[in-house]
N, C-alpha and C positions, 0 to 999 in steps of 0.2 A: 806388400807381397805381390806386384804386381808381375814378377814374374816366374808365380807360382800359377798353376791352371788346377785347382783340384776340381775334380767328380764325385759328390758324394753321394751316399744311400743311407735310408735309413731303415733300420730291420724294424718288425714289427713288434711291439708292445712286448716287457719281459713276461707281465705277470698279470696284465689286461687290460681291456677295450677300453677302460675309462682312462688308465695312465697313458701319457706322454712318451716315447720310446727313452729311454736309460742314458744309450750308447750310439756313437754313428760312426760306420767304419769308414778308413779313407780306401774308396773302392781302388783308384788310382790316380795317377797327378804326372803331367808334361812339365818339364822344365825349360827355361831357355840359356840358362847358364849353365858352365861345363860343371862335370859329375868333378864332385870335394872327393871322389876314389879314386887312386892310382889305375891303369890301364894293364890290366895283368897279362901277359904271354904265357898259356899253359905251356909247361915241361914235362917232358916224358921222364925224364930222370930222375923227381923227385918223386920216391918211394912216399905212397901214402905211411907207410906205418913210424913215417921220420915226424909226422907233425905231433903237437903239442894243442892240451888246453890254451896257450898263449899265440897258436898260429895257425894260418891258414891257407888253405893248396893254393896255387897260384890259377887263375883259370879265364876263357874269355865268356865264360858264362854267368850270369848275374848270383850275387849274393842275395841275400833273404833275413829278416830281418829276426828268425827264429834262429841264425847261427850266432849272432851276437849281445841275443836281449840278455838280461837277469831271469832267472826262471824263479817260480813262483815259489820254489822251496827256497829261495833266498831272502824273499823278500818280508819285509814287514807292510800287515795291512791291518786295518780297522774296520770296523762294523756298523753299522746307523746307530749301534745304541751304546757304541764306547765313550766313555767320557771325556770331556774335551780334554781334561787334566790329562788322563793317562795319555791319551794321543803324544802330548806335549812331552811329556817326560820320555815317551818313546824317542819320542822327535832327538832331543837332547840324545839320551843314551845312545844311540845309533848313528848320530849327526849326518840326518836326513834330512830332506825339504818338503814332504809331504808323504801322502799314503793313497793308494787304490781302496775304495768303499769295497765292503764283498759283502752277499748274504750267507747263510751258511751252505749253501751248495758252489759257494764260491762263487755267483754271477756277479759279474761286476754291477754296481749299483751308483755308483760316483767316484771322485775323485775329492780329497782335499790337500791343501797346502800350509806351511805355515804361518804364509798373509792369511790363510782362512778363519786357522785358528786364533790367531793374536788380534785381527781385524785391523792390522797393519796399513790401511787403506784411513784407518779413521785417526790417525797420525796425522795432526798439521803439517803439511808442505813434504809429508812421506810418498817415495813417490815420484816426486820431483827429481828431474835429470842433476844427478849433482856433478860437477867437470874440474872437483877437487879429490887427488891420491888421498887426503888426509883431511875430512870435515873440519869444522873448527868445534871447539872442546866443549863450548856451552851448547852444539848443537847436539853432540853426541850425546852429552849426560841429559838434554832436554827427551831423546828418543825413549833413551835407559826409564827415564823417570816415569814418561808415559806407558811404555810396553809393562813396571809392574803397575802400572792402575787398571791395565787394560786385564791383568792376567790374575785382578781381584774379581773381576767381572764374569770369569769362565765359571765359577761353581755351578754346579749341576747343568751344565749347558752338555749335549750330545751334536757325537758325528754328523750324525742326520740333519743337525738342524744348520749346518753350516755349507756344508760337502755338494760341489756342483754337481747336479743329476745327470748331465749329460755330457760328458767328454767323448775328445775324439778317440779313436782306436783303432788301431791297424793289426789283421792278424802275422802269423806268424811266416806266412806266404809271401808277404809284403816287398814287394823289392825295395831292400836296404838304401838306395840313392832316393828314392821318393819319400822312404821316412824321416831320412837323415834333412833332407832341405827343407822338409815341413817343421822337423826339432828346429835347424840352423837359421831361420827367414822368419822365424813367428817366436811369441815369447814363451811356449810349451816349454817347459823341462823334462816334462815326459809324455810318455804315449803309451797307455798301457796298451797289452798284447791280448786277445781273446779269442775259442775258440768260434766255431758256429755255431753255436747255443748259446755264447757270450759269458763266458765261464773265463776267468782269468786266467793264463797260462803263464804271465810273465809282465815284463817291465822293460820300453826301450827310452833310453833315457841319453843324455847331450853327452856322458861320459861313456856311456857305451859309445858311442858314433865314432868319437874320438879313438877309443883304443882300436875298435873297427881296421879306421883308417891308417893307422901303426901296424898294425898287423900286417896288412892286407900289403903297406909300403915294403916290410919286410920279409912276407914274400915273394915281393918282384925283385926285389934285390939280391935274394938267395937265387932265386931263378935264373936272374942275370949273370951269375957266376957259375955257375953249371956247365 
């Protein structure tokens, strides 16, 4: 990531002087590579009230990273004390790759994944860069075999006892180019959103970035025709 430049801070303790801070926002970050956003020419002719949840004004002012996150009503999160099971069976039903930790006033408290939960790490040679479209078949059903010994192992196992305590986080202020290169250059899937209390507000994640950039492309092209 050497040419990412972040800044970071860390806020003080959520819940006190003996804990470790939680959460570390990305205060901001210099790039040297050109911005992954199309270069917008604002239009006077495009009537605000012609856009759509699917689009976005064309503008030469920066995007923000609360235009494009998942908001926290959409999202599915777990608690320290949900069970690894049901996390999992969320995981499934929803087919999602992880969850934001929350307490009940909604502070964010961690992050888990579902290398977290499955312990997918503790997989012989899992992990490993593979540079085959299509493993070979005794390796596939070697994984299948392990992941259910691994998933005999969750009973009574909790959130808490898995869930990294301290991810990163960018609020909702965030200029969208410094989130997205931090998603795109690093192996984050997501970044949750929080506010200054550090309260969960939302979820910016690699597929948000991408529709982002769709959008934003088919703005300037409508623009362009104007």
């Amino acid at each position: 990531m050497d040419s990412v430049l972040l800044h970071l801070y860390t806020l003080p303790p959520l819940s006190s002087a003996t804990h470790r801070p939680l959460w570390r926002p990305l205060a901001a970050a210099s790039f040297h590579r050109s911005s992954p956003f199309p270069r917008l020419r604002p239009s006077p002719l495009l009537a605000a009230n012609t856009l759509t949840a699917n689009s976005v004004s064309p503008r030469s002012g920066l995007y923000t990273v609360g235009e494009f996150m998942t908001k926290k009503e959409d999202l599915q999160v777990v608690k320290p004390t949900t069970s690894v099971d049901e996390a999992l069976e969320t995981l499934v039903e929803h087919r999602i790759t992880g969850f934001p930790v929350i307490d009940d006033n909604w502070k964010l408290v961690g992050v888990v994944s579902d290398y977290d939960l499955l312990a997918l790490d503790s997989i012989s040679g899992h992990g490993q860069k593979d540079n085959n479209m299509f493993p070979e078949v005794d390796s596939t059903w070697k994984t299948f075999n392990e992941v259910q010994k691994l998933l005999s192992k969750t009973n009574g196992k909790l959130i808490g006892e898995l869930m990294t305590t301290a991810p990163m986080v960018v609020r909702e202020t965030t200029n969208l180019e410094d989130a997205a290169r931090l998603l795109l250059e690093t192996k984050f899937r997501r970044l949750p959103v929080v506010d200054a209390e550090g309260r969960l507000v939302g979820i910016l994640t690699r597929g948000n970035v991408v529709r982002a950039a769709l959008q934003i492309k088919r703005a300037n092209q409508k623009s362009d025709r104007i």
